[in-house]
C-alpha positions as CSV (number, residue, x, y, z in Angstrom):
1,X,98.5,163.3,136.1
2,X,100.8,162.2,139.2
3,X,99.1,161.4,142.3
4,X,98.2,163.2,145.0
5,X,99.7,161.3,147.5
6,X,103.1,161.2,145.0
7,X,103.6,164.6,145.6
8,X,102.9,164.8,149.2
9,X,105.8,162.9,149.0
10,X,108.5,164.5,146.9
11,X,111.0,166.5,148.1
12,X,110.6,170.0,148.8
13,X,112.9,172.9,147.7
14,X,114.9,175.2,150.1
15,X,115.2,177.9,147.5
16,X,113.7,178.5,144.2
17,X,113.7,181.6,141.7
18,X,114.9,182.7,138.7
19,X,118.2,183.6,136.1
20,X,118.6,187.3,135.4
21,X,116.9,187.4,132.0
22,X,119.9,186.4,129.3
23,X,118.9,187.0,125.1
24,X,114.8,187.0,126.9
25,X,114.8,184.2,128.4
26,X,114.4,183.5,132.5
27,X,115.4,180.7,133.4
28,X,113.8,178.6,136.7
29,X,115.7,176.7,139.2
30,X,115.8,175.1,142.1
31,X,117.3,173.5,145.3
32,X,117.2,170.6,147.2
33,X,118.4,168.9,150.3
34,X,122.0,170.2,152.2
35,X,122.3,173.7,151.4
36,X,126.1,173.2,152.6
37,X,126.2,169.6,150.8
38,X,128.0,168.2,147.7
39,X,126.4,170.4,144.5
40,X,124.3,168.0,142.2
41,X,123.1,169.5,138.6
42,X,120.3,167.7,137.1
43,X,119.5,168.3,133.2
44,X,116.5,167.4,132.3
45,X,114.7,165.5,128.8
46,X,113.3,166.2,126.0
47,X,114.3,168.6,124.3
48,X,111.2,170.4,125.9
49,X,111.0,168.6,129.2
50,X,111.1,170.2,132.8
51,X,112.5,169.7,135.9
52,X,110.6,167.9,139.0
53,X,110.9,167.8,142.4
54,X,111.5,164.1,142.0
55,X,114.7,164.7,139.9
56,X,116.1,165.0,143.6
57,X,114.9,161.9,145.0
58,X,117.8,160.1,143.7
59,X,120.3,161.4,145.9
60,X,120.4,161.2,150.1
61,X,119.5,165.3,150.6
62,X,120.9,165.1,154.1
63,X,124.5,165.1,151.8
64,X,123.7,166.6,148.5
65,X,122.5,169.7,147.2
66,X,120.6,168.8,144.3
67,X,119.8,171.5,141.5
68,X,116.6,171.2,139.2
69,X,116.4,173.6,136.9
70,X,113.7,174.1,133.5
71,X,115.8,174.7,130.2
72,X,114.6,177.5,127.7
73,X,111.2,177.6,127.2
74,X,110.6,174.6,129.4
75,X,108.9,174.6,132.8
76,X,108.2,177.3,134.9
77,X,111.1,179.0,132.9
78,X,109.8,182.3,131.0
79,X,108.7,182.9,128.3
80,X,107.2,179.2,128.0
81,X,107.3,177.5,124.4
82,X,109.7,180.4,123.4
83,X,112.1,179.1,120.7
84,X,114.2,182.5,120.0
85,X,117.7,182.4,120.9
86,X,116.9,178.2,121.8
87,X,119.8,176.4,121.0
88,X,122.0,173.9,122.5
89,X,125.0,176.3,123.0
90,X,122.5,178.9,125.1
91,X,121.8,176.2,127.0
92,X,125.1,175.7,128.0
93,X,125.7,179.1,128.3
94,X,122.6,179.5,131.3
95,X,124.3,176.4,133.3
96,X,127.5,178.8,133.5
97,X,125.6,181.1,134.5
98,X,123.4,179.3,137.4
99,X,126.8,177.7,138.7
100,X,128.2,181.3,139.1
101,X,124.4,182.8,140.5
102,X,124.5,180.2,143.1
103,X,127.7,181.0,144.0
104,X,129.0,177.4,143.6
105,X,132.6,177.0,143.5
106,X,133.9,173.7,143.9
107,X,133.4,171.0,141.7
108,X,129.9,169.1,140.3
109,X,128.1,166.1,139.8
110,X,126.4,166.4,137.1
111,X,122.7,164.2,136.6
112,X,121.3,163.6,133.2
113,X,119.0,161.3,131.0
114,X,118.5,161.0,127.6
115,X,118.8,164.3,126.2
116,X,119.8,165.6,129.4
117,X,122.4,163.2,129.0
118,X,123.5,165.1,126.0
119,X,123.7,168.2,127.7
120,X,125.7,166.9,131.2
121,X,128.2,165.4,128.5
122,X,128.8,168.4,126.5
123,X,128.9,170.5,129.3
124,X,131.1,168.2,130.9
125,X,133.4,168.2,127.8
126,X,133.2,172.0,127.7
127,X,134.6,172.3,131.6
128,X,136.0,169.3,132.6
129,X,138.0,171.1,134.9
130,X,134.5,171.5,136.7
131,X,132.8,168.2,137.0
132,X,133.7,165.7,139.8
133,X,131.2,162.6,138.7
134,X,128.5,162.0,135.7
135,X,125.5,159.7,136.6
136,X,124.2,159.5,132.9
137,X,120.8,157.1,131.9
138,X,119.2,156.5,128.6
139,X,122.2,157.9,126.8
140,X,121.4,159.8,124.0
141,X,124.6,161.1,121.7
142,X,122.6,163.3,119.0
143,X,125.0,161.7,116.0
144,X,124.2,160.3,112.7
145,X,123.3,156.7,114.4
146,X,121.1,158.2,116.8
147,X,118.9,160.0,113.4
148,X,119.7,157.1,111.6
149,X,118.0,154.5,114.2
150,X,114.6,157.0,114.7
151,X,113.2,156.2,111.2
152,X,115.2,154.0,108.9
153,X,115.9,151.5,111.8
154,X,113.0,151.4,113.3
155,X,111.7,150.9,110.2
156,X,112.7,147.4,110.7
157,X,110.3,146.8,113.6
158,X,107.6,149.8,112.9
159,X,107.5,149.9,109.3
160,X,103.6,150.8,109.2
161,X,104.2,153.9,111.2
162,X,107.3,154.8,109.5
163,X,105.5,155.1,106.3
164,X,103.3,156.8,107.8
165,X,105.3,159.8,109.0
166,X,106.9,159.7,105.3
167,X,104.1,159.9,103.3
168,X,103.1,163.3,105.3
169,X,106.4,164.7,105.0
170,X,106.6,163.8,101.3
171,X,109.8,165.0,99.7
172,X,110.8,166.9,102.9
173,X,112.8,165.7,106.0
174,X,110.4,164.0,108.5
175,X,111.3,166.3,111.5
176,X,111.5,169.3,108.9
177,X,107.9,168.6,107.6
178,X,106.3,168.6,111.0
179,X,108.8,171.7,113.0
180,X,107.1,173.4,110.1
181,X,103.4,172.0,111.1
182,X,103.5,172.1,114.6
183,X,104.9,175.9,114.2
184,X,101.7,177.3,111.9
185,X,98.8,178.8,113.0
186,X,96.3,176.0,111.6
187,X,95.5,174.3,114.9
188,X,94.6,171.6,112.5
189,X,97.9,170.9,111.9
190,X,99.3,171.4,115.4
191,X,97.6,168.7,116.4
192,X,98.5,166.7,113.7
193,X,101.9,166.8,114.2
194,X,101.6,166.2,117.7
195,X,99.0,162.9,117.0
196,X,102.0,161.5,114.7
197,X,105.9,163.0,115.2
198,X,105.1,164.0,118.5
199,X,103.4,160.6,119.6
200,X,106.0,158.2,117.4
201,X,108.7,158.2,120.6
202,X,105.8,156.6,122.6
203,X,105.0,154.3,119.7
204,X,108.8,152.9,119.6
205,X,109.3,149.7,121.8
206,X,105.8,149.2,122.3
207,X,104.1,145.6,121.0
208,X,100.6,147.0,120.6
209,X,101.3,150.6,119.0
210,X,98.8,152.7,117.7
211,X,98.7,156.5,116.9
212,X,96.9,158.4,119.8
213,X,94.2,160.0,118.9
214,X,93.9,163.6,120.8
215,X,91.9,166.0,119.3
216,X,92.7,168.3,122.1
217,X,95.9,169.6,123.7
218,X,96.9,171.1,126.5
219,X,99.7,174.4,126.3
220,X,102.0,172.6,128.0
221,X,101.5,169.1,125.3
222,X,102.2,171.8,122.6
223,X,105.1,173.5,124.1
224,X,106.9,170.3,124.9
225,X,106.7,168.8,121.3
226,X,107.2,172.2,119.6
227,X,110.8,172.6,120.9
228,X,111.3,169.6,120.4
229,X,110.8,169.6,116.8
230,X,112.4,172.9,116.8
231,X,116.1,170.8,118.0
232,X,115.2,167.8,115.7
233,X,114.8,169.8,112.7
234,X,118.4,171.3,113.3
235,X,120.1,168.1,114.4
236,X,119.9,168.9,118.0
237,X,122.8,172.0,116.7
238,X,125.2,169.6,116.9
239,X,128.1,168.4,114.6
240,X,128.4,164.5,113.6
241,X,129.9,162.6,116.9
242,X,130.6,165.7,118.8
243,X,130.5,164.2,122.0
244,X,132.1,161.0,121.0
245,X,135.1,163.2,118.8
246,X,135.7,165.3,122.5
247,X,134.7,161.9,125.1
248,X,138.9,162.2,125.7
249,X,138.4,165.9,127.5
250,X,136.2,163.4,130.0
251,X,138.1,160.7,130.0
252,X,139.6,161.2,133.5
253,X,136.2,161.6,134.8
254,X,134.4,159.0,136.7
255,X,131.1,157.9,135.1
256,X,128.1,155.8,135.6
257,X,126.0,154.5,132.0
258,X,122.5,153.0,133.0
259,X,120.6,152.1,130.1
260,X,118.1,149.6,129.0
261,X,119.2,147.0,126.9
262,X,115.9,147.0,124.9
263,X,115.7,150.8,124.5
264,X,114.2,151.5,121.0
265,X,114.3,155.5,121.4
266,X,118.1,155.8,122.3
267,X,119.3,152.6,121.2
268,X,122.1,151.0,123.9
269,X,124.7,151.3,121.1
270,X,125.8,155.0,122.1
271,X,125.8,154.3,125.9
272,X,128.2,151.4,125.0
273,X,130.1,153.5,122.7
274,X,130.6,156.2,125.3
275,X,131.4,153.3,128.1
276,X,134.1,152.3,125.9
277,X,135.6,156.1,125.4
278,X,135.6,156.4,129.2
279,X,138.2,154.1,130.7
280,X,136.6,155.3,133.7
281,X,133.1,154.4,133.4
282,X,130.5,152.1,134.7
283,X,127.9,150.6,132.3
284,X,125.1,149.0,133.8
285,X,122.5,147.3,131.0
286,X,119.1,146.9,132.0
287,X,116.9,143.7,131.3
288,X,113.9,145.8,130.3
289,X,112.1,147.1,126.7
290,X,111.1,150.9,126.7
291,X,113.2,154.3,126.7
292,X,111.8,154.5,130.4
293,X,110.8,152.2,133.0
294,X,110.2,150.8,136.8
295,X,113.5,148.6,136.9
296,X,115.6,151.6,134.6
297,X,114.8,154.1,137.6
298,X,114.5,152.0,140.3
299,X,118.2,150.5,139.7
300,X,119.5,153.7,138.8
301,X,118.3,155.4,142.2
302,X,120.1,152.6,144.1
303,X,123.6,152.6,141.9
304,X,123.4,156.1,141.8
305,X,123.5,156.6,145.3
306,X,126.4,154.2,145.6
307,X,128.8,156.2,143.1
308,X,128.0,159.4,144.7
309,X,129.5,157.4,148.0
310,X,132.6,156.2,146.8
């Protein structure tokens, strides 16, 4: 849990509310910073993540206004954990539709990392027209490298675990196997899949891994892994190198890559891959092991903040 003092400190928002309800779903938002200042969109992880006051901190709020807002299911957004009418494309859809409820009309930055990456890229792709800058971390493309690397590469470094996760699945697809678990109504196997699948990400880049062992979850633990698994199972609803086939729609579009170099989650071949399909992009590699970390956010505050500028 984040401390006390941590939040006495985060930013507060001017405004906060919710989407008109779109297909059942209410979608949370809110603002930061200038109310007259430059729009900033952040998309948060996950899939199943939420958005945090913090997710502003990156930018100076006496310039910016800087939009958090919980994707489907996530958060504070309504109903929470609900996986009808989820998919990538919706999600797209409800950014449309906050742009236009906010009454924003000139053009974006748009703020994501690792699968919020995803969606600031194809969104970006989908109305170029509309985006100014993308400040992108711990790139994560969604293509076949990206499933290839979460089991059979790893399996170079974390075969134990691996196996593991294979020998539960059996003859079915790993993320198959335990969308199906984590969605019964044994809480048995809810919490098995959320002990294994749902742990594995943490277990990936660590030296001294081991398979946490809850035997109780909270809603929220649940909620997060379950749509996860629920976009996993479906390859994220994506076609093979969708974003990579359509980088040239973005190619005008000036771009900031952090990424670690040892990032064993999203691997630091895709961020170089889509650094090299933006002519105008900025890659910055990271010394550091781990899909997250201090030097990762500290040196993307500070680079961040220097793009937005020029």
């Amino acid at each position: 849990m984040t401390e006390w003092w941590k939040k006495w400190f985060e930013p507060k928002p001017f405004h906060q509310g919710y989407l008109p309800e779109r297909e059942g779903h209410q979608v949370f938002f809110m603002e930061f910073g200038n109310p007259q200042g430059k729009p900033v969109l952040v998309f948060h992880g996950g899939p199943g993540g939420s958005g945090k006051a913090s997710h502003a901190a990156f930018a100076d709020l006496r310039k910016y206004r800087v939009i958090v807002f919980d994707q489907r299911g996530c958060g504070k957004s309504l109903p929470m954990g609900s996986l009808k009418n989820n998919d990538t494309q919706s999600l797209l859809k409800d950014v449309e539709n906050l742009i236009k409820f906010l009454k924003i009309k000139e053009k974006i930055v748009l703020r994501g990392a690792s699968w919020g990456s995803t969606l600031a890229l194809l969104f970006a792709e989908k109305h170029p027209q509309m985006v100014e800058k993308l400040l992108l971390s711990q790139i994560f493309l969604a293509d076949k490298d990206a499933r290839f690397w979460e089991f059979e590469g790893n399996s170079y470094f974390y075969p134990d675990f691996v196996e593991t996760l294979k020998n539960k699945a059996g003859k079915m697809d790993i993320p198959t196997y335990f969308d199906a678990e984590i969605n019964s109504k044994s809480k048995k196997k809810q919490l098995d899949a959320i002990n294994y699948y749902g742990w594995y990400e943490r277990v990936c880049g660590s030296l001294s891994p081991k398979w946490n062992n809850l035997t109780v979850v909270e809603d929220e633990d649940l909620t997060v892994n379950r749509i996860y698994m629920h976009y996993a199972a479906q390859n994220f609803m994506l076609k093979d190198d969708e974003i990579i086939k359509n980088v040239g729609k973005i190619k005008n579009i000036p771009t900031i890559i952090v990424h670690n170099r040892l990032d064993f989650v999203c691997p630091l071949k895709g961020a170089y891959r889509l650094h090299k399909g933006l002519p105008k992009s900025k890659l910055i590699i990271i010394p550091e092991r781990g899909h997250v970390g201090k030097m990762l956010y500290k040196i993307a505050k500070i680079e961040f903040r220097k793009f937005l500028e020029r």
